[in-house]
C-alpha positions as CSV (number, residue, x, y, z in Angstrom):
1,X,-39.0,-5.2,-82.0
2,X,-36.5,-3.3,-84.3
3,X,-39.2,-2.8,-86.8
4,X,-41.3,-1.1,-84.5
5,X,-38.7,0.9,-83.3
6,X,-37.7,2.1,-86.4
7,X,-40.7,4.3,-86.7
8,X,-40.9,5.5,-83.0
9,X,-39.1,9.1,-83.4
10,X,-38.2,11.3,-80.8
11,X,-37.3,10.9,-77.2
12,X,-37.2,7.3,-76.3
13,X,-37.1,8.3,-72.6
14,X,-40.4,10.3,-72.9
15,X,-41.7,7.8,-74.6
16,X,-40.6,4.9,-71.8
17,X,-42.0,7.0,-68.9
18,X,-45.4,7.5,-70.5
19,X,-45.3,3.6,-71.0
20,X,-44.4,3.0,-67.4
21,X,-47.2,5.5,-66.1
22,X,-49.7,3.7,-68.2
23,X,-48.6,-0.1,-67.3
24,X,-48.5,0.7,-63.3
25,X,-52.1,2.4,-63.9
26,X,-53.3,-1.2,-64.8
27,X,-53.6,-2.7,-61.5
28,X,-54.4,0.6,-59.3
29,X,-57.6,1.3,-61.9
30,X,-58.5,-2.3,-61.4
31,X,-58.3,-1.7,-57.5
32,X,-60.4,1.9,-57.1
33,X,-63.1,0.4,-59.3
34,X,-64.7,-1.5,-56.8
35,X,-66.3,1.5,-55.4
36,X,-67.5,2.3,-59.2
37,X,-69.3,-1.4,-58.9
38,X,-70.7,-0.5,-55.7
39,X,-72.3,2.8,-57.1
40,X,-72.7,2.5,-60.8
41,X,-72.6,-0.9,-61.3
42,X,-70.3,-3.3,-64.2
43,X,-67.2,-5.3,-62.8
44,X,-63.8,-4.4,-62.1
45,X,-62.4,-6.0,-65.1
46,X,-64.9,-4.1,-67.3
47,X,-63.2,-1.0,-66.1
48,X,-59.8,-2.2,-66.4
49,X,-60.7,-3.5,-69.8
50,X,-62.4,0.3,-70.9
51,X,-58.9,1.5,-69.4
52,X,-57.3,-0.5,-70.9
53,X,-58.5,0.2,-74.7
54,X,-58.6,4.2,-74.0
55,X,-54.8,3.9,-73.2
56,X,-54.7,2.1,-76.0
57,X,-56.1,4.9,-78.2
58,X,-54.0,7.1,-76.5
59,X,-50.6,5.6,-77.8
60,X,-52.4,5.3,-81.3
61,X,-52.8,9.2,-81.0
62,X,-49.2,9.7,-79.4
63,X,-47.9,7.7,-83.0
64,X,-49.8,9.7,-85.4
65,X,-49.4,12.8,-83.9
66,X,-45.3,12.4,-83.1
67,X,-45.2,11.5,-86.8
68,X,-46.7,14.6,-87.9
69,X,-44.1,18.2,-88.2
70,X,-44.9,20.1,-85.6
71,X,-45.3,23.5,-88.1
72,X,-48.6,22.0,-88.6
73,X,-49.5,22.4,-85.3
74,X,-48.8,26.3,-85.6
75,X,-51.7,27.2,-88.2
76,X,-53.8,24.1,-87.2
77,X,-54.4,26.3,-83.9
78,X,-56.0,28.9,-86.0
79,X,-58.4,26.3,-87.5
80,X,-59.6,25.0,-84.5
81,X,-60.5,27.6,-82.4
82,X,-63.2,28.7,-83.5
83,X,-64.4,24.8,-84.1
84,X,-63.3,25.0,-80.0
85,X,-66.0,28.0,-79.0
86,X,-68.7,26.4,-80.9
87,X,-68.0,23.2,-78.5
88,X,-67.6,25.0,-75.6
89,X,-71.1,26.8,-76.3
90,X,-72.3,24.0,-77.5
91,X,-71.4,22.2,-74.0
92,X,-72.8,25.3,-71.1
93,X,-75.9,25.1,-73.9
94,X,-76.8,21.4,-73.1
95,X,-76.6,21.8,-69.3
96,X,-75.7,17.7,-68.9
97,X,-76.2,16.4,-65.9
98,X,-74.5,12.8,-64.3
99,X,-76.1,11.2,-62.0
100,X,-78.0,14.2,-60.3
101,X,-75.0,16.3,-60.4
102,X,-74.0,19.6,-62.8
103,X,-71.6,17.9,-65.7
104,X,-72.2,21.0,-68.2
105,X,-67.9,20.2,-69.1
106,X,-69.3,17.7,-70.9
107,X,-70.9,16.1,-74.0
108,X,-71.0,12.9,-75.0
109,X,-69.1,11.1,-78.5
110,X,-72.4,10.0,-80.2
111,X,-72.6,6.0,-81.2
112,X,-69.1,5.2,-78.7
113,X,-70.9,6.3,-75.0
114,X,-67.9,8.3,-73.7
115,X,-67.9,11.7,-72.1
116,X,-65.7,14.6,-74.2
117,X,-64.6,17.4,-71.7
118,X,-64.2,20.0,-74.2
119,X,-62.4,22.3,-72.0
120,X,-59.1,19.7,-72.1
121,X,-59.4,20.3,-75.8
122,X,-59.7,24.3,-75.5
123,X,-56.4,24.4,-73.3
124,X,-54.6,22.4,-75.5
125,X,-55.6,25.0,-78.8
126,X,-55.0,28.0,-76.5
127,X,-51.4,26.9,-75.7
128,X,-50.3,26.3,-79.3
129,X,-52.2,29.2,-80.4
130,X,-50.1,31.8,-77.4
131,X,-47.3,29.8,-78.7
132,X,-47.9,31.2,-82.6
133,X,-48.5,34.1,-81.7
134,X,-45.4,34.7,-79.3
135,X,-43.0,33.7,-81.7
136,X,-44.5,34.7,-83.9
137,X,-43.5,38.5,-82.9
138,X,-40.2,37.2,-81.0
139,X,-38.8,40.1,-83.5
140,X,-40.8,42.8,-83.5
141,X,-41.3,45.1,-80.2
142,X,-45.0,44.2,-78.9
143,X,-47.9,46.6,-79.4
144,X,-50.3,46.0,-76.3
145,X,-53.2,47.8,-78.2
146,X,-52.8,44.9,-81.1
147,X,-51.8,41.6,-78.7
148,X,-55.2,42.8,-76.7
149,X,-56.8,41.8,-80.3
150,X,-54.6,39.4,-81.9
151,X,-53.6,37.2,-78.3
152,X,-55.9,38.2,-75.6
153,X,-59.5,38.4,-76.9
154,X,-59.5,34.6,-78.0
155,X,-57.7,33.4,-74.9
156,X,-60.2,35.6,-72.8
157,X,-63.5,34.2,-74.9
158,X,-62.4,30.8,-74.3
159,X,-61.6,31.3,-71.1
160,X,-65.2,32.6,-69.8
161,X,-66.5,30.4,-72.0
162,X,-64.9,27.1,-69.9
163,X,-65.1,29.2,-66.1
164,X,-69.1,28.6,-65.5
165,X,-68.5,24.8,-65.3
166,X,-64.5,24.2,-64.6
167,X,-62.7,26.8,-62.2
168,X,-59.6,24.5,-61.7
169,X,-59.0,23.7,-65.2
170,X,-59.7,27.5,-66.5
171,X,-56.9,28.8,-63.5
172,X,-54.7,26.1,-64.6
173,X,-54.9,27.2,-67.9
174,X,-54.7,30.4,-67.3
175,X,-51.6,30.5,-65.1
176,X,-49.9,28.3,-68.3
177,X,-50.5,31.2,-70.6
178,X,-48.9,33.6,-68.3
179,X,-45.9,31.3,-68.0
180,X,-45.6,31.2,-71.4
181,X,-45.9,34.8,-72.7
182,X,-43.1,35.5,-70.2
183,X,-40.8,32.9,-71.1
184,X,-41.6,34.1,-74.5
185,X,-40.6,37.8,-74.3
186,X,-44.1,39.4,-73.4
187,X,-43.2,42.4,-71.6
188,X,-43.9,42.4,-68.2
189,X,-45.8,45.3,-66.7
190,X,-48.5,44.0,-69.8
191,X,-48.5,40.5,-68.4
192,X,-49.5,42.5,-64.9
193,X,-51.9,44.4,-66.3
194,X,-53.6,41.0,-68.1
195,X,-53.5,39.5,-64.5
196,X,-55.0,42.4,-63.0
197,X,-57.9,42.0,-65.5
198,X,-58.2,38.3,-64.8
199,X,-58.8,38.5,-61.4
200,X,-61.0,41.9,-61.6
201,X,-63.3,39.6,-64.4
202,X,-63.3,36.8,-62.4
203,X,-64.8,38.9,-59.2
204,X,-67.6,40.2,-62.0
205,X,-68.2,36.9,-62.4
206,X,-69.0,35.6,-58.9
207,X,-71.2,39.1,-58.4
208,X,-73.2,38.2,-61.3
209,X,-73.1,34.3,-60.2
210,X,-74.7,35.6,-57.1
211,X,-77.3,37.6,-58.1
212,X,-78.5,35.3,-60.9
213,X,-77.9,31.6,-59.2
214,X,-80.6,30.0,-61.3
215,X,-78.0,30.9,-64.5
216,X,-74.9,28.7,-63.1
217,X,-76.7,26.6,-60.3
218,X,-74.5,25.3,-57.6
219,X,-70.7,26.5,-59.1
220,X,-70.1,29.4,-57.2
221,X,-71.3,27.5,-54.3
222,X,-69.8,24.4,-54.9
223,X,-66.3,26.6,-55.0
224,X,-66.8,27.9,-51.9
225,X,-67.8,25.2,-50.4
226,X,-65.0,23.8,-51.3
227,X,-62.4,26.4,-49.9
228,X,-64.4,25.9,-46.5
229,X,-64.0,22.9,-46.4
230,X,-60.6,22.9,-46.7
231,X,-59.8,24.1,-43.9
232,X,-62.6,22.6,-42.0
233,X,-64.1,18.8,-41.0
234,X,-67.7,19.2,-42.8
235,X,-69.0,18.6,-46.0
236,X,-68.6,15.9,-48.8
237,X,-65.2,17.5,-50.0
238,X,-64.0,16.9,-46.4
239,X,-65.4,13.3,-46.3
240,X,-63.1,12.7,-49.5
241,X,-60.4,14.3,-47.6
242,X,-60.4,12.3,-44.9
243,X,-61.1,9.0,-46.1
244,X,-57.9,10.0,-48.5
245,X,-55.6,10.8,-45.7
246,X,-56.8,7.3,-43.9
247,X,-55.5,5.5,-47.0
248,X,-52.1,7.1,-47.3
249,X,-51.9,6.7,-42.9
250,X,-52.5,3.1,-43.3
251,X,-50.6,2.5,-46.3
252,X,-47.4,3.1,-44.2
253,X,-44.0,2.4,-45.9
254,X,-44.7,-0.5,-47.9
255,X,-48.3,0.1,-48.2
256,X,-50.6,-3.2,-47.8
257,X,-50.1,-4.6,-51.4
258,X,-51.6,-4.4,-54.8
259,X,-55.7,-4.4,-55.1
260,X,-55.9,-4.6,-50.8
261,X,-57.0,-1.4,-50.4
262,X,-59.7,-0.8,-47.8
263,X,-60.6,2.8,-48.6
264,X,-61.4,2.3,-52.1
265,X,-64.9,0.8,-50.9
266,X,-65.3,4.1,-49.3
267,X,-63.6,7.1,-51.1
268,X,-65.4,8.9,-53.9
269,X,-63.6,9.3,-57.0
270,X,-61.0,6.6,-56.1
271,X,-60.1,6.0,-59.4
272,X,-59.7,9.1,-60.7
273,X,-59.7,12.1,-58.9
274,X,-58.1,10.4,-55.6
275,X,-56.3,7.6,-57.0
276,X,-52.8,8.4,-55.6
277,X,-54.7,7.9,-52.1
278,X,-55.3,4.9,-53.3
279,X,-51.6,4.3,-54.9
280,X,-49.9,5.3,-51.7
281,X,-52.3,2.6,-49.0
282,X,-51.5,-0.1,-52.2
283,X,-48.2,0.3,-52.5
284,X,-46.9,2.7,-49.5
285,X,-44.0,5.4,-49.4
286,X,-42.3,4.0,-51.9
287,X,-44.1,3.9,-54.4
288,X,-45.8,7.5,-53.9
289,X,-42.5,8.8,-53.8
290,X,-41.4,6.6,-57.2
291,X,-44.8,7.9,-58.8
292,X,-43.1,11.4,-57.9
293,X,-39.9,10.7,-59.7
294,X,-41.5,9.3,-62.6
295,X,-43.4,12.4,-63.4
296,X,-40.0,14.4,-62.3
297,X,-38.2,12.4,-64.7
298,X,-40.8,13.3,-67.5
299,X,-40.7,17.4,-66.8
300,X,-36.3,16.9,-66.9
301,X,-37.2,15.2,-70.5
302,X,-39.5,18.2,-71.6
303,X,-36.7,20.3,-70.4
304,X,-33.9,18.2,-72.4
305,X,-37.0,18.7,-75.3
306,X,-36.7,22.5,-75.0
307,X,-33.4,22.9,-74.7
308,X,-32.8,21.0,-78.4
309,X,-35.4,22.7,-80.3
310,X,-34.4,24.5,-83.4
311,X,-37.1,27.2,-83.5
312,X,-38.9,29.5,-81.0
313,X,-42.4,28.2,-81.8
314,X,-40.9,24.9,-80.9
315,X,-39.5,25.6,-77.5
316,X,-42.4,27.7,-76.5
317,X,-45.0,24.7,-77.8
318,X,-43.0,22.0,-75.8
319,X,-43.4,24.2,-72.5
320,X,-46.9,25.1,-73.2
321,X,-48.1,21.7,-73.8
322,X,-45.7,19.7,-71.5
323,X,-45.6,21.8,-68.3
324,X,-49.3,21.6,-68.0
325,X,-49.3,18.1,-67.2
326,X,-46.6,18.2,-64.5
327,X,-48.9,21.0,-63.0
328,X,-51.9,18.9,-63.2
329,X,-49.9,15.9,-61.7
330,X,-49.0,17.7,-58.7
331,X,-52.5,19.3,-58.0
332,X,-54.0,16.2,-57.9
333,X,-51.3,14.5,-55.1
334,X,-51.7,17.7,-53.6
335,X,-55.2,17.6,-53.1
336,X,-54.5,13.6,-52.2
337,X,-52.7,14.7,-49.2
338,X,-54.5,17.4,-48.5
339,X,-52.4,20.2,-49.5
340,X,-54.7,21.5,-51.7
341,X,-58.4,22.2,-52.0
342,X,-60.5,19.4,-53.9
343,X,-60.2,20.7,-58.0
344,X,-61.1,17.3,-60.2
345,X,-57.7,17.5,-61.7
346,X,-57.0,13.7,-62.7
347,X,-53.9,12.1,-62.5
348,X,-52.0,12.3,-66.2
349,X,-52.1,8.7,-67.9
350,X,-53.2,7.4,-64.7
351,X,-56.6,8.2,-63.2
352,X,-59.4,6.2,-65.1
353,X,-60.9,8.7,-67.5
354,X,-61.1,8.9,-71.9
355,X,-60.5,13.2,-72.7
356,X,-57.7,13.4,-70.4
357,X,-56.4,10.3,-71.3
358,X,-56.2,11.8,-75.2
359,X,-55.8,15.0,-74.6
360,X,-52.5,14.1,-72.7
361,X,-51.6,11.8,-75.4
362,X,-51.9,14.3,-77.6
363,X,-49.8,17.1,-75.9
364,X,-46.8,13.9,-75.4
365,X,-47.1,13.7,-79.5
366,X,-46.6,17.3,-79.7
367,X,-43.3,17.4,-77.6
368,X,-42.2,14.2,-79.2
369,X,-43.0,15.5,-82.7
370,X,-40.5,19.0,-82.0
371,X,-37.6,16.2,-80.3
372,X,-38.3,14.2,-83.7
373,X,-37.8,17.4,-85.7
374,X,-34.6,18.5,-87.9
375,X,-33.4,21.5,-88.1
376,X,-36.4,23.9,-88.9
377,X,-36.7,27.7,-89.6
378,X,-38.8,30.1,-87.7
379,X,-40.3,30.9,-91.4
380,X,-41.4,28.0,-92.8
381,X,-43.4,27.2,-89.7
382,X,-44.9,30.4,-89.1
383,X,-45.6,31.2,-92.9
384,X,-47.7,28.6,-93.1
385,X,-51.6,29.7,-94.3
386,X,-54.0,27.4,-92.2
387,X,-55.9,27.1,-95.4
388,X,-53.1,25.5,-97.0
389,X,-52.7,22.6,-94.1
390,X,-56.4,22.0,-94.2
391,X,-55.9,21.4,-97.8
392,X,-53.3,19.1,-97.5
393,X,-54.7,17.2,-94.2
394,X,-57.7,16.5,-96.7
């Protein structure tokens, strides 16, 4: 045990929460799967067992990134985002559809059978990326003519580029970005104006959604549909809703016990999307509320992360990749209890699923890389030509 512990750097608290969100997903996957069976076919312990090796691969990406100086990750962000548009084209291009439905976030990993959502990969790229480029001028007085070229027309290309077939994830995103160019210095009244432009590009975007429905079939209406339901008893979203807020009724204080569920024969999605329904009829009060604390626990840690880094790029990369998934956490028991409109935001390490599996593994091994770190200078990271790391990485 000591010998594996010598070469796990960084917080040992982050690293124990992420184990303990994995090792509890074990049983509540195994549960919700049964309505996967019912549908898709397979067994539950096929699921658990897929599970099961994609966590795996997970922690094998958590190692090698955490072992790996986080100034790499600075021009690395460069490098990949163009290889990121040519996915994300490369994905609305393909128009992919899963069983019957509109899946154009996807393409699938030829010769290993899993889905990629490529947009989980974009966000990650844009945050390092706003990251680089914020402290990257933390000393010099902003020119809004030049961030417009330098910051804002790659975030706004990738960003329209993931909208037509994720609204949740590109708002998400979005909001993220904003959070970050304030923490890191960008002046207000330009982060106004960049919000202004978001939401005045994003009404262009229904108009033209609207006149043209055969471009994007179904998303514009599957969003409204979607607010309506809300606040309403129709519709499939409302079906989820309700058979979600059965589960957590029934699940009481102590909730009815592991793999007993009843609505996971019934609820859509149970073992992803709506698996803290699930969690809370298992398991009861207490353990929704310990699932809570967990993932409070984790954001204190990034915090503790923040607070210790040595550099600018590495307090603004820790928030940008580690408040994300707090967010997404609490979207998805939000929409669970119904406080929230149905997005498809997973529940981080979790919810059944490979990309966000990975791409959450990924964004841990990027906060535990900067609490691994020693003393760095802003210079060294920053200075770095991406050419030069691609050289080296090869």
């Amino acid at each position: 045990m000591r010998e594996i512990l010598k070469h796990i750097k960084g917080d040992r608290t982050i690293w124990a929460l992420v184990a303990i969100l994995a090792i509890f997903s074990f049983m509540p996957v195994y549960s919700a799967s049964a309505n996967l069976v019912n549908v898709v076919g397979g067994s539950t312990l096929g699921y658990l067992l897929k599970h099961v090796v994609l966590l795996i691969m997970g922690f094998a990406i958590i190692y090698g990134v955490h072992r790996v100086p986080y100034r790499y990750f600075s021009g690395g962000s460069v490098l990949m985002l163009p290889i990121v548009f040519v996915l994300l084209i490369y994905t609305l291009a393909q128009g992919t559809t899963i069983g019957g439905a509109n899946a154009s976030r996807w393409i699938r990993i030829p010769f290993v059978g899993i889905g990629f959502q490529t947009s989980t990969l974009a966000g990650l790229v844009l945050m390092v990326y706003v990251a680089r480029y914020l402290a990257k001028n933390k000393d010099t007085k902003i020119r809004f003519k030049e961030s417009l070229w330098q910051l804002w027309l790659p975030v706004g290309l990738i960003l329209m580029l993931i909208l037509p077939a994720n609204f949740s994830t590109t708002a998400i995103i979005f909001s993220m970005i904003l959070i970050v160019a304030f923490i890191g210095g960008y002046p207000l009244k330009y982060i106004g104006f960049i919000l202004g432009t978001g939401v005045v590009a994003f009404a262009i975007f229904i108009l033209i959604a609207k006149a043209f429905p055969d471009a994007m079939p179904n998303r514009v209406s599957t969003w409204q549909k979607r607010i309506e339901n809300f606040s309403s008893s129709d519709g499939a979203e409302a079906y989820q809703v309700e058979k979600a807020k059965i589960a957590i009724a029934t699940g009481q204080a102590f909730g009815k016990g592991p793999g007993k569920s009843i609505q996971k024969n019934f609820l859509p999605q149970s073992s992803s999307d709506f698996i803290y329904a699930i969690i809370v009829e298992e398991y009861g009060l207490i353990g929704a509320i310990l699932i809570v604390f967990v993932y409070f626990l984790l954001l204190f840690r990034i915090f503790i992360t923040v607070r210790k880094a040595t550099t600018v790029f590495g307090t603004l990369l820790v928030i940008g990749v580690g408040l994300p998934i707090i967010f997404q956490a609490s979207i998805n028991m939000a929409v669970a209890t119904n406080l929230f409109p149905v997005t498809g935001q997973t529940l981080p390490l979790i919810s059944s699923g490979g990309t966000s599996i990975w791409m959450t593994c990924f964004a841990i091994g990027m906060i535990l890389s900067v609490s691994a770190s020693k003393e760095e200078t802003e210079e060294s990271i920053l200075d770095d030509n991406p050419l030069d790391i691609l050289h080296e990485t090869l």
